[in-house]
N, CA, C and O of each residue as an XYZ file, in Angstrom:
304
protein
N      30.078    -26.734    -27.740
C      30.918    -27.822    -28.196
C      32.318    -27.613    -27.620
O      32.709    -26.467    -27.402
N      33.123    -28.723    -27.354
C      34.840    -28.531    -26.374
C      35.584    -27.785    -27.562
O      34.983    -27.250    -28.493
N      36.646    -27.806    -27.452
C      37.392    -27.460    -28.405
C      37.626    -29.009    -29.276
O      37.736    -29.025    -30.502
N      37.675    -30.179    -28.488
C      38.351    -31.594    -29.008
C      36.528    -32.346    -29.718
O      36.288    -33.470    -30.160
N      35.565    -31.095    -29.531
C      34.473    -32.023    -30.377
C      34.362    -31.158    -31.551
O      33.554    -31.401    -32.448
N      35.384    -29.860    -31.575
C      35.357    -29.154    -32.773
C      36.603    -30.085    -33.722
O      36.201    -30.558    -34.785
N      37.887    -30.301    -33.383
C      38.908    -30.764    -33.863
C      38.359    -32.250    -34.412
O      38.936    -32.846    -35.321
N      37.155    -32.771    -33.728
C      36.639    -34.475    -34.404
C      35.975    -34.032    -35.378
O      36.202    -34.382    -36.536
N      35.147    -33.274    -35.074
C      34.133    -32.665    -36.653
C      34.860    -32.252    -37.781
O      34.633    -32.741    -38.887
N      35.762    -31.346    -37.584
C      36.974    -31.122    -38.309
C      37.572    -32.002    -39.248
O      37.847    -31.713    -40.412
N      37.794    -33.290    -38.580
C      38.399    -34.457    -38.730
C      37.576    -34.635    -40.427
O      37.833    -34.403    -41.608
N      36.164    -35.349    -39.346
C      35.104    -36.077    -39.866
C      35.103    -35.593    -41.419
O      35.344    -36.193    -42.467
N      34.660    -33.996    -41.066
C      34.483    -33.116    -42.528
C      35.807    -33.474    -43.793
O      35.750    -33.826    -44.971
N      36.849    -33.200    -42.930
C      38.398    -33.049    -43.825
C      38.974    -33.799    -44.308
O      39.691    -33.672    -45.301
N      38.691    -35.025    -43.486
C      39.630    -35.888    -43.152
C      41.161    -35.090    -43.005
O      42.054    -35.400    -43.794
N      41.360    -34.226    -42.126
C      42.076    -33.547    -41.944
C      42.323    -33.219    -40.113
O      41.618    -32.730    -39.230
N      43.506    -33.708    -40.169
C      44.000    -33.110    -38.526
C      44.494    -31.808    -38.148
O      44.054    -30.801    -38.702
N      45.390    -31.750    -37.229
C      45.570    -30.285    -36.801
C      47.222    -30.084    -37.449
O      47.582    -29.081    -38.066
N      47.942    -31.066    -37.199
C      49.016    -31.317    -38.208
C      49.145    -30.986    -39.403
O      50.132    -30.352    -39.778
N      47.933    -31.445    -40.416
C      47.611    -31.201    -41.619
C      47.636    -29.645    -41.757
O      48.552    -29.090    -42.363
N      46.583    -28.938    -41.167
C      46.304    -27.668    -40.763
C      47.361    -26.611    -41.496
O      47.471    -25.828    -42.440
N      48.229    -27.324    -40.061
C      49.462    -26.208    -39.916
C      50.465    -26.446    -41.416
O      51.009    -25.519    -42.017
N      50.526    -27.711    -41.760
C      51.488    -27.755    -42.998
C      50.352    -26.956    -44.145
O      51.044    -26.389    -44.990
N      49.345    -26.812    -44.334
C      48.886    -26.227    -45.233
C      48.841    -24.702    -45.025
O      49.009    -23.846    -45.894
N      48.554    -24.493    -43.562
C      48.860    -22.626    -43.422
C      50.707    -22.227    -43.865
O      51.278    -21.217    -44.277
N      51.077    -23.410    -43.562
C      52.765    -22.820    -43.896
C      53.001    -22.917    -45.702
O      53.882    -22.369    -46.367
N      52.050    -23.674    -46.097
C      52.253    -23.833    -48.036
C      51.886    -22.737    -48.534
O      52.176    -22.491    -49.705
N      50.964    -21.576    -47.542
C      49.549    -20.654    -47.762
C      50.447    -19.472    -47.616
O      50.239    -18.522    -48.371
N      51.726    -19.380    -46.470
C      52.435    -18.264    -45.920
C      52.051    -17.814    -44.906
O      52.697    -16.890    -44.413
N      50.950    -18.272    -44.288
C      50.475    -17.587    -43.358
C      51.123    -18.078    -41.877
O      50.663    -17.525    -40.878
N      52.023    -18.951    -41.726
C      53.185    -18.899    -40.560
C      54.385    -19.221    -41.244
O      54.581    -19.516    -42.422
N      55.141    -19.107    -40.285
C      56.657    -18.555    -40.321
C      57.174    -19.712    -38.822
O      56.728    -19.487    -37.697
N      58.325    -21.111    -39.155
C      58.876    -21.339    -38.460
C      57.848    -21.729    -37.016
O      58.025    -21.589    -35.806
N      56.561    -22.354    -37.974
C      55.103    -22.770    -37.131
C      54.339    -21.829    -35.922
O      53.480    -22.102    -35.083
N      55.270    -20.281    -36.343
C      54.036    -18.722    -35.648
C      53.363    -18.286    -36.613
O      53.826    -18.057    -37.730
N      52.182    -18.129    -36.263
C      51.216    -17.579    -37.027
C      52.021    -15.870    -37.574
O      52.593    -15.042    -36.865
N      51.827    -15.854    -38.663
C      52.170    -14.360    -38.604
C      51.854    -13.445    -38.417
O      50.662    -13.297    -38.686
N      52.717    -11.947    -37.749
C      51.794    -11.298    -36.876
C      50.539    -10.646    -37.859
O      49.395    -10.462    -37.445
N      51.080    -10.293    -39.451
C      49.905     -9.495    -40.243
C      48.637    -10.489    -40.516
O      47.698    -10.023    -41.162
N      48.567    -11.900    -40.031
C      47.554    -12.646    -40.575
C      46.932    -12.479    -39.589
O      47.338    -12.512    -38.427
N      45.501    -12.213    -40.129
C      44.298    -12.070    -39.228
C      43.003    -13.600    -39.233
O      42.834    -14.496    -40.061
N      42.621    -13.433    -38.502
C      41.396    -14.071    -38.382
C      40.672    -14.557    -39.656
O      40.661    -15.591    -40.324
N      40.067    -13.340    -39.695
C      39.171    -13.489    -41.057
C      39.851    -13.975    -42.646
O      39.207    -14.505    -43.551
N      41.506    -13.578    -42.672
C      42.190    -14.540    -43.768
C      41.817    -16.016    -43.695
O      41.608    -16.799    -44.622
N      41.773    -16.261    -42.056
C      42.037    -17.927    -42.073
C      40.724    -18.540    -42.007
O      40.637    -19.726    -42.325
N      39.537    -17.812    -41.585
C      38.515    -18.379    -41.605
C      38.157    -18.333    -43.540
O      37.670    -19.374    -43.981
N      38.412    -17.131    -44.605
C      37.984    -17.558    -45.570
C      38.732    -18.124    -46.118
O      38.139    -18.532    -47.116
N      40.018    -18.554    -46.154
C      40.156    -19.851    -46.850
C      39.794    -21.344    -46.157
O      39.777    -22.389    -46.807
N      39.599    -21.279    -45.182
C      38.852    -22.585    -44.490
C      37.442    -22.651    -44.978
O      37.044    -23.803    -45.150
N      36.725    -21.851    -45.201
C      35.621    -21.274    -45.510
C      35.737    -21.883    -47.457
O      34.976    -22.764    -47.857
N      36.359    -21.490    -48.014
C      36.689    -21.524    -49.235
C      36.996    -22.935    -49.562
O      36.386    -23.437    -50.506
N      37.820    -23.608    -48.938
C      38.778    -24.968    -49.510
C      38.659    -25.856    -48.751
O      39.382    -26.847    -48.849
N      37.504    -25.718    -47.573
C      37.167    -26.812    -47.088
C      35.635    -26.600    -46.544
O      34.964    -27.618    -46.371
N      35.257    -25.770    -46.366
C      33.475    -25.175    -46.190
C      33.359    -25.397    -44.966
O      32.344    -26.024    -44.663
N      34.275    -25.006    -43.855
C      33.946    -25.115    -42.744
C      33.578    -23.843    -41.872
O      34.307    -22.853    -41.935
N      32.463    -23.855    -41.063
C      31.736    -22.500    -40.627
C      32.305    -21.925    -39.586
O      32.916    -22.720    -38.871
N      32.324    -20.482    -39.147
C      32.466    -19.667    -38.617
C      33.352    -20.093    -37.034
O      34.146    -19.271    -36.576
N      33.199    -20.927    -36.583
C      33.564    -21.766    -35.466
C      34.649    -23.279    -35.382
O      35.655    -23.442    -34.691
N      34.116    -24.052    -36.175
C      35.127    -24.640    -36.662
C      36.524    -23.811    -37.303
O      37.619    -24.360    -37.184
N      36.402    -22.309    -38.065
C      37.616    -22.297    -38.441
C      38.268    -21.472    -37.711
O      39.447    -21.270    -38.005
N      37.700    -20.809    -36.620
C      38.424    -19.946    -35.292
C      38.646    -21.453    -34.938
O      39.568    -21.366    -35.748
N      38.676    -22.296    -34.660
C      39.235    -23.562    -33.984
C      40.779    -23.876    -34.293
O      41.789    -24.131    -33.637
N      40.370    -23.698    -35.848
C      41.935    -23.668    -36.920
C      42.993    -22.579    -36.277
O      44.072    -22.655    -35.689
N      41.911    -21.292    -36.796
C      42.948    -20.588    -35.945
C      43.287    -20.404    -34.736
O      44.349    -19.784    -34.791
N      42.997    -20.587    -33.626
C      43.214    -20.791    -32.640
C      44.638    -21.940    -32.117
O      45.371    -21.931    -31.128
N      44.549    -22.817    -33.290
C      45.413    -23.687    -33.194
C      46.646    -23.378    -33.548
O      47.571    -23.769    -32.837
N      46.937    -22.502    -34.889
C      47.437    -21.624    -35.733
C      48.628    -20.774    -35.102
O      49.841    -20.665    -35.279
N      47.275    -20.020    -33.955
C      47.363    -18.625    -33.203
C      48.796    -19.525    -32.344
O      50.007    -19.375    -32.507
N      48.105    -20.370    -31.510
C      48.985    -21.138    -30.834
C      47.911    -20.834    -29.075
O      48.309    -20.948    -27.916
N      47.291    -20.657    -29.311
C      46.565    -20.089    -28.133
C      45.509    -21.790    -27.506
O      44.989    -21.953    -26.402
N      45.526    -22.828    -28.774
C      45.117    -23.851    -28.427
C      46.066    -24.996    -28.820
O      47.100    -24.633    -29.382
N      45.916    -26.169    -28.644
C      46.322    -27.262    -29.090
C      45.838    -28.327    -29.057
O      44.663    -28.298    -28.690
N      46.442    -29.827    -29.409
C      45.941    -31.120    -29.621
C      45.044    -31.233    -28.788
O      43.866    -31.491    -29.032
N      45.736    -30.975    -27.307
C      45.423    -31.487    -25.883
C      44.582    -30.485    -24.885
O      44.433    -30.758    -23.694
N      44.015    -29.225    -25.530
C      43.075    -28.441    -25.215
C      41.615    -29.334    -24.996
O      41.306    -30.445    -25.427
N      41.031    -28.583    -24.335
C      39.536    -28.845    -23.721
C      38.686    -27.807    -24.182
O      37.501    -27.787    -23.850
């Protein structure tokens, strides 16, 4: 799957964008001034994605990835 047919599923599931995302990792603490922080790991962000929205193993490395800053809107 692209990265932009993970971010539609995402969507579909959440009704939630990548925008959304990030204002909820910053309500969570887990960035700082929209950087991920350096002590937040992976597996924090996959179980609360996992937790508060039930999204699997791939979809929420997508999150983070977005998070990380290593992807974005306009990724492939």
């Amino acid at each position: 799957m692209s990265f932009q047919g993970y971010l539609k599923t995402i969507k579909t599931k959440t009704g939630k964008g990548p925008e959304d995302f990030r204002q909820l990792a910053r309500e969570k603490g887990f960035t700082s001034e929209g950087v991920l922080k350096s002590e937040v790991k992976a597996g924090e962000i996959t179980k609360w994605l996992a937790e508060d929205f039930s999204l699997g193993q791939g979809h929420a490395m997508a999150i983070y990835a977005l998070l990380k800053g290593t992807k974005n809107e306009n990724s492939d």
